[in-house]
Jmol script that loads the backbone (N, CA, C; Angstrom):
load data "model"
ATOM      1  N   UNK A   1       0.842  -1.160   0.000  1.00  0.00           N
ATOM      2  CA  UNK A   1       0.000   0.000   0.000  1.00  0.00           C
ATOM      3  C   UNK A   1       0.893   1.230   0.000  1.00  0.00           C
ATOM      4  N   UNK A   2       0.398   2.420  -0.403  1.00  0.00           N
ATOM      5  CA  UNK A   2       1.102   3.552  -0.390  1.00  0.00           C
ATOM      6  C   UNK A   2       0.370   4.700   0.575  1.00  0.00           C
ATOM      7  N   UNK A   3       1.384   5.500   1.237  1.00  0.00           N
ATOM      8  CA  UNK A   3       0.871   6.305   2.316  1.00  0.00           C
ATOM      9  C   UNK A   3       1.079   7.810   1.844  1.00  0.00           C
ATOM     10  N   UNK A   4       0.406   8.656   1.970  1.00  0.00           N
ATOM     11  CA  UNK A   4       0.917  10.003   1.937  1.00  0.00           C
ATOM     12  C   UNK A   4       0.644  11.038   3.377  1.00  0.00           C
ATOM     13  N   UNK A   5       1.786  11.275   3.866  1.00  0.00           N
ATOM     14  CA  UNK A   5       1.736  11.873   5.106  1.00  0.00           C
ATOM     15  C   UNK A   5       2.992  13.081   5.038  1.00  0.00           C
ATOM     16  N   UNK A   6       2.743  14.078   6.194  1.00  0.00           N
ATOM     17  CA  UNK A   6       3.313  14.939   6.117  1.00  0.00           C
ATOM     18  C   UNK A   6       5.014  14.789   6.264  1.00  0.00           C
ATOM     19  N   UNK A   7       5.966  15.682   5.853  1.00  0.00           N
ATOM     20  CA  UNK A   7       7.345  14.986   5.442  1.00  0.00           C
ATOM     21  C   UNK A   7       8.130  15.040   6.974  1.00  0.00           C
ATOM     22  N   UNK A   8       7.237  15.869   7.906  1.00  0.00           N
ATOM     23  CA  UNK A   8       7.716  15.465   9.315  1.00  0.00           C
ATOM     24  C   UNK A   8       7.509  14.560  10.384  1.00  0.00           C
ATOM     25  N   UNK A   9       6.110  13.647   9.882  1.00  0.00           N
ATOM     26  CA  UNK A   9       6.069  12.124   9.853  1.00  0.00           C
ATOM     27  C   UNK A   9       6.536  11.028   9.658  1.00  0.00           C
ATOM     28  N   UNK A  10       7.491  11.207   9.036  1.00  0.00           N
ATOM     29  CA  UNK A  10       8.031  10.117   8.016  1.00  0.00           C
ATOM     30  C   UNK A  10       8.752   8.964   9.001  1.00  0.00           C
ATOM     31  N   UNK A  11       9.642   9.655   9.782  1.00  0.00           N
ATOM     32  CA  UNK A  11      10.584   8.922  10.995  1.00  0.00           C
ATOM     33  C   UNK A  11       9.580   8.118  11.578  1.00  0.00           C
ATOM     34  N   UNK A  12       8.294   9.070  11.971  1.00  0.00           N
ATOM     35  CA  UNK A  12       7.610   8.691  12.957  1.00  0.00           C
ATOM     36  C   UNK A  12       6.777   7.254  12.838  1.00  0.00           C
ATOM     37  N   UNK A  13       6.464   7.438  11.091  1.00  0.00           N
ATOM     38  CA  UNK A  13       5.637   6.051  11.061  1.00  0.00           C
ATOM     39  C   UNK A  13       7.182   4.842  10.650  1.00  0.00           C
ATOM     40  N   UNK A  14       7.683   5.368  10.448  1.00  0.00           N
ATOM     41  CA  UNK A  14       8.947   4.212  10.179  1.00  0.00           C
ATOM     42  C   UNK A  14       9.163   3.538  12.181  1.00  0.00           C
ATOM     43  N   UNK A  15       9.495   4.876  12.762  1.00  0.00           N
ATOM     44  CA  UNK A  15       9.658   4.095  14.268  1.00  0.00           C
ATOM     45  C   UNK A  15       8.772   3.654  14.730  1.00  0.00           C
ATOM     46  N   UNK A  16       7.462   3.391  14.599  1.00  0.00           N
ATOM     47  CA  UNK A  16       6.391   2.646  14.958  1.00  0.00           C
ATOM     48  C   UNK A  16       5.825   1.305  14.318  1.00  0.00           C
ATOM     49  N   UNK A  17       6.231   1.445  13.276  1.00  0.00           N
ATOM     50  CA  UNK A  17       6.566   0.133  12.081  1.00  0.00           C
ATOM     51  C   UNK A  17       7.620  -0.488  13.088  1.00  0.00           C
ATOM     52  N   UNK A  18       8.879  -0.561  12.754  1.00  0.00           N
ATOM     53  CA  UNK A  18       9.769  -1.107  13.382  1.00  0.00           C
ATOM     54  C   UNK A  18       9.249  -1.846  14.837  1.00  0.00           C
ATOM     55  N   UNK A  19       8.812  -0.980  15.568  1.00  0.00           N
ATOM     56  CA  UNK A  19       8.345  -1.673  17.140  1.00  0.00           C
ATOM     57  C   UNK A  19       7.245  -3.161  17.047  1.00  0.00           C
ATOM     58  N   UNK A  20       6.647  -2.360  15.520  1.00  0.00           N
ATOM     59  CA  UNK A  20       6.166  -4.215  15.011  1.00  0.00           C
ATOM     60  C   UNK A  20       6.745  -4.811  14.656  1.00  0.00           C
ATOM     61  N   UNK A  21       7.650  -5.667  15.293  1.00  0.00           N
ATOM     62  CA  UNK A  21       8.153  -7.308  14.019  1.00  0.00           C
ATOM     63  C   UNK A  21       7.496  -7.611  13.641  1.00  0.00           C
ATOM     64  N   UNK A  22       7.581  -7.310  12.584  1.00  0.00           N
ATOM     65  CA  UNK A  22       6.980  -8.661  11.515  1.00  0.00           C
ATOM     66  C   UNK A  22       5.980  -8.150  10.904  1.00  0.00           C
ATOM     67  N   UNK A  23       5.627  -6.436  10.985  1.00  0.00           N
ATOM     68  CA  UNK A  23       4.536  -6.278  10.824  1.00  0.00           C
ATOM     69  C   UNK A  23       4.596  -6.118   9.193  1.00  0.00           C
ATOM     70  N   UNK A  24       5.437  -5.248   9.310  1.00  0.00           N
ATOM     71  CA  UNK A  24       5.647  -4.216   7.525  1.00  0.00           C
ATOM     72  C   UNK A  24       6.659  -4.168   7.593  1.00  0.00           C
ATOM     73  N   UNK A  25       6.906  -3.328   6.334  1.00  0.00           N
ATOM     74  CA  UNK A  25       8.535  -2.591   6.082  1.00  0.00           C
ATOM     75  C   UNK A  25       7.757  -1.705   5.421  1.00  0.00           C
ATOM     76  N   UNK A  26       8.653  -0.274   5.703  1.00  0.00           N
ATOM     77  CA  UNK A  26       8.090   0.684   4.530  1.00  0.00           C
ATOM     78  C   UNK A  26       9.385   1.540   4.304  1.00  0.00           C
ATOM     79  N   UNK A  27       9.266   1.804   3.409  1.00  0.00           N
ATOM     80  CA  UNK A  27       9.884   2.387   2.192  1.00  0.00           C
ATOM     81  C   UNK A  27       9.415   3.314   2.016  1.00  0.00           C
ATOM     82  N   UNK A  28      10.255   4.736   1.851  1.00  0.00           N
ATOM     83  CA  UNK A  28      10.637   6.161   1.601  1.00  0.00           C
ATOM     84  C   UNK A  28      10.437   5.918   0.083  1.00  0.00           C
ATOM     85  N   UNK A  29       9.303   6.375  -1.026  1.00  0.00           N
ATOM     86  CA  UNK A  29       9.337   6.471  -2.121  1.00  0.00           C
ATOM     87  C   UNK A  29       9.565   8.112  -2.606  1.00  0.00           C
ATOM     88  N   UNK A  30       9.223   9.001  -1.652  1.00  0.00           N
ATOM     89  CA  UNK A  30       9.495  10.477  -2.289  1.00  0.00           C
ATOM     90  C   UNK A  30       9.467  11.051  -1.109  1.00  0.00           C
ATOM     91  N   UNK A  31      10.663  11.315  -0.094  1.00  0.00           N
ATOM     92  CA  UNK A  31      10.563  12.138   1.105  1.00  0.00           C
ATOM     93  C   UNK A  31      10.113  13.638   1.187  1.00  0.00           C
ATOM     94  N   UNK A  32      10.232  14.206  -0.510  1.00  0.00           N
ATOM     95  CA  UNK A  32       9.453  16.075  -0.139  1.00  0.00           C
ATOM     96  C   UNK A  32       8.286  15.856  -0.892  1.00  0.00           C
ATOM     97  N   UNK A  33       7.374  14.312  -0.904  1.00  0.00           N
ATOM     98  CA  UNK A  33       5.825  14.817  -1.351  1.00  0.00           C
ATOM     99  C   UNK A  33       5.051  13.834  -0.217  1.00  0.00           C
ATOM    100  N   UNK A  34       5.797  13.262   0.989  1.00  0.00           N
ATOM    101  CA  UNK A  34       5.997  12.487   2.131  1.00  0.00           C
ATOM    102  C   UNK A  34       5.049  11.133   1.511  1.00  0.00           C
ATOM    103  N   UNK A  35       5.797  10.170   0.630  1.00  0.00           N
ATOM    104  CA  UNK A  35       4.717   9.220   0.214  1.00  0.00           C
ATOM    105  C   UNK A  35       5.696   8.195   0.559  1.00  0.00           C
ATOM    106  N   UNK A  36       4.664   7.199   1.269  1.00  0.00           N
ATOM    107  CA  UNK A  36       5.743   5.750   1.849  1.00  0.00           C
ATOM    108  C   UNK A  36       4.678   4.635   1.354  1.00  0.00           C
ATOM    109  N   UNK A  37       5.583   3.555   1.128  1.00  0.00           N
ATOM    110  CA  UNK A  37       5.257   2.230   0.324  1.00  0.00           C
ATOM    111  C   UNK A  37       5.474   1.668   1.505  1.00  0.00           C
ATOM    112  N   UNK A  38       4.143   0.672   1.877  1.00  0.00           N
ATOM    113  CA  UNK A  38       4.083  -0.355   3.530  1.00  0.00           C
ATOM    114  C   UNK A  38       3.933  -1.691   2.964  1.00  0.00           C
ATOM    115  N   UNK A  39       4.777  -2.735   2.666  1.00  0.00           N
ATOM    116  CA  UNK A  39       4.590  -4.078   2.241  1.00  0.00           C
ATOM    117  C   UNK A  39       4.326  -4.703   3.512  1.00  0.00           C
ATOM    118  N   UNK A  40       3.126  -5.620   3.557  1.00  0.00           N
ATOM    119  CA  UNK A  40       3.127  -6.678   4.978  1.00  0.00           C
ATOM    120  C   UNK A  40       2.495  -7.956   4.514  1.00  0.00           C
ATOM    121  N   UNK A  41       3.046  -8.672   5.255  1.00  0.00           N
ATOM    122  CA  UNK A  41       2.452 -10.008   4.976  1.00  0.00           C
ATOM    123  C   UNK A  41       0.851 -10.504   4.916  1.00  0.00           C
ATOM    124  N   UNK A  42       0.517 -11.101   4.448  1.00  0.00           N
ATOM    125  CA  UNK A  42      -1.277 -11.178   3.819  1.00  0.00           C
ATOM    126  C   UNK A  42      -1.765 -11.370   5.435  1.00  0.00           C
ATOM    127  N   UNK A  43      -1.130 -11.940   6.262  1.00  0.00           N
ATOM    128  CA  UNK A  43      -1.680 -12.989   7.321  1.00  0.00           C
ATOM    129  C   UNK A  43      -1.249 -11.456   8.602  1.00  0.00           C
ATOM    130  N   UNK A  44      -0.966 -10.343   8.213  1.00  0.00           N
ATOM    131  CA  UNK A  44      -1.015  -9.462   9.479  1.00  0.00           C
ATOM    132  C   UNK A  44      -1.948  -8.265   8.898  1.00  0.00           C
ATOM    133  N   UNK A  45      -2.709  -8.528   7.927  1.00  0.00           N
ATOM    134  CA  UNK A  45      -3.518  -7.187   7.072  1.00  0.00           C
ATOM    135  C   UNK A  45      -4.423  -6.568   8.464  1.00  0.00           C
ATOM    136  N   UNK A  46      -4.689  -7.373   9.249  1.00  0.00           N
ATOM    137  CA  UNK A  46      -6.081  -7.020  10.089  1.00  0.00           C
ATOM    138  C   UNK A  46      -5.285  -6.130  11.073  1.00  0.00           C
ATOM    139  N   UNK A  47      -3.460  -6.588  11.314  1.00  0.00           N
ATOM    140  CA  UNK A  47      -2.847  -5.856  12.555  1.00  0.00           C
ATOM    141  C   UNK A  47      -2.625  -4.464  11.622  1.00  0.00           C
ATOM    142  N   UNK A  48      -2.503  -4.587  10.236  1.00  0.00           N
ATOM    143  CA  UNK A  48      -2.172  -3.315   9.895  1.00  0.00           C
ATOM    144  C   UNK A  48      -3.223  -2.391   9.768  1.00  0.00           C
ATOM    145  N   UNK A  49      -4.374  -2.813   9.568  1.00  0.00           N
ATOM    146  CA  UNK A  49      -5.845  -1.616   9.517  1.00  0.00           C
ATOM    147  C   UNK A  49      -5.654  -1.221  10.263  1.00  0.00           C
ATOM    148  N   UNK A  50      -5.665  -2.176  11.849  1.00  0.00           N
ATOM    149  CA  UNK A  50      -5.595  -1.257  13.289  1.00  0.00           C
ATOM    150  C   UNK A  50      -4.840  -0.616  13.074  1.00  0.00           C
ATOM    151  N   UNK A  51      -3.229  -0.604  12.732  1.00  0.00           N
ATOM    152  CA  UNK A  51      -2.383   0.307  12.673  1.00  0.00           C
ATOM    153  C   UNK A  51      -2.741   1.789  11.780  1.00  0.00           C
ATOM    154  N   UNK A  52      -3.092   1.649  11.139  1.00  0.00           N
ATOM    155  CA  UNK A  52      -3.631   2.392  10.043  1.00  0.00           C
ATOM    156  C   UNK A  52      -4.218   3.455  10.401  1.00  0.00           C
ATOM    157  N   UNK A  53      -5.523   2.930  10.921  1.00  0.00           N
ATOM    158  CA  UNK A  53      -6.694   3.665  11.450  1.00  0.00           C
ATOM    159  C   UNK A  53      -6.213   4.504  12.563  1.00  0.00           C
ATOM    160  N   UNK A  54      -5.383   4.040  13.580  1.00  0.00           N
ATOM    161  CA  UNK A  54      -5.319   4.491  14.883  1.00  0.00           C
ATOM    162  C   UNK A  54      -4.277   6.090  13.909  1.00  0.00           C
ATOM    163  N   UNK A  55      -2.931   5.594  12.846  1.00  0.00           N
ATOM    164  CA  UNK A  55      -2.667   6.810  12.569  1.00  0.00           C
ATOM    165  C   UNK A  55      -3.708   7.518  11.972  1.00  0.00           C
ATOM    166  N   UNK A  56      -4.577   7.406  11.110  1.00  0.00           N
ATOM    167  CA  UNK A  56      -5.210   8.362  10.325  1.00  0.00           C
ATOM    168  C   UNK A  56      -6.213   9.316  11.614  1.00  0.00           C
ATOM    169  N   UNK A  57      -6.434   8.284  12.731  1.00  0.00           N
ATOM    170  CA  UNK A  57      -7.426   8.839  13.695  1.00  0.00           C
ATOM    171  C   UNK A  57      -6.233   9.977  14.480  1.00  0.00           C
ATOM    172  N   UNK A  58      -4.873   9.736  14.645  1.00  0.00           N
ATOM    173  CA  UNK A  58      -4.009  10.787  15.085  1.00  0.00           C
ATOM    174  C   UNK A  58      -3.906  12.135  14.101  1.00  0.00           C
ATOM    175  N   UNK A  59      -4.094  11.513  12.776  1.00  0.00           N
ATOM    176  CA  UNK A  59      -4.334  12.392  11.836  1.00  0.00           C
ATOM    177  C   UNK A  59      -2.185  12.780  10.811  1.00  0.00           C
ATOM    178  N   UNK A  60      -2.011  11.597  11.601  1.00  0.00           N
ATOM    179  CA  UNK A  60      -0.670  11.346  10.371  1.00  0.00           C
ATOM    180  C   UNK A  60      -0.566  10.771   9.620  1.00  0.00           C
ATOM    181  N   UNK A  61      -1.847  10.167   8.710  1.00  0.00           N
ATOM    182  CA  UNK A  61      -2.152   9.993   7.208  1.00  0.00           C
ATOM    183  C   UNK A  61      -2.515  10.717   6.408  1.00  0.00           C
ATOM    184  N   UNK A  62      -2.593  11.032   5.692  1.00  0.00           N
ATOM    185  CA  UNK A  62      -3.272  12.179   5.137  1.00  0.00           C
ATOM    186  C   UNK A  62      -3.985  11.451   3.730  1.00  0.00           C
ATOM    187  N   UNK A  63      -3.103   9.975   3.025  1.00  0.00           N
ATOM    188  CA  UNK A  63      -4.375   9.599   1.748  1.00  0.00           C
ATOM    189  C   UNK A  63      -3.829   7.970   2.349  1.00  0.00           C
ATOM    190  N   UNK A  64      -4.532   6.858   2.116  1.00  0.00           N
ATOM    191  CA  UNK A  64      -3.774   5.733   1.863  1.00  0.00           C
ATOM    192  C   UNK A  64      -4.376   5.247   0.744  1.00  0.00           C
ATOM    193  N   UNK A  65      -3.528   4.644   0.019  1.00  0.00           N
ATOM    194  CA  UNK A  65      -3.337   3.819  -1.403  1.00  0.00           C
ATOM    195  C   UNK A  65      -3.226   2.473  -1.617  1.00  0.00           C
ATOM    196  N   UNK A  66      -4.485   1.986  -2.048  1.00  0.00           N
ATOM    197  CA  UNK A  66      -4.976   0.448  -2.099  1.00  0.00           C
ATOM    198  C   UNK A  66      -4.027  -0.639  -0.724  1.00  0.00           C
ATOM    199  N   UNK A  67      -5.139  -0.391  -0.137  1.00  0.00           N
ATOM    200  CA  UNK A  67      -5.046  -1.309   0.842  1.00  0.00           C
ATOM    201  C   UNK A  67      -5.661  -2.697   0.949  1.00  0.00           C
TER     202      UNK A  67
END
end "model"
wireframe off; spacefill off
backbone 0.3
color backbone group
């Protein structure tokens, strides 16, 4: 999936990724239009909505891209 969030986010969802093993990896595709690529395994999709949601509900998503 692809994320677009603000470019002073970027660390932030990477260090919260990380604290999940196993969850994702994401990838920096354009750091000054803040868009990140989140690959995760089919079998953690449900841990990543939660993840998802809880950022967009903080309001450090700003679009997500086919999820």
């Amino acid at each position: 999936m692809t994320l677009r969030v603000d470019r002073k986010d970027i660390s932030y969802i990477h260090y919260i990724m990380e604290g999940y093993d196993g969850l994702g990896i994401v990838s920096t595709d354009d750091p000054l239009l803040g868009r990140l690529t989140v690959a995760y395994p089919e079998c953690r999709g449900g841990d990543m909505s939660d993840l998802i949601a809880a950022f967009r509900k903080e309001g450090v998503i700003k679009e997500v891209i086919g999820i």
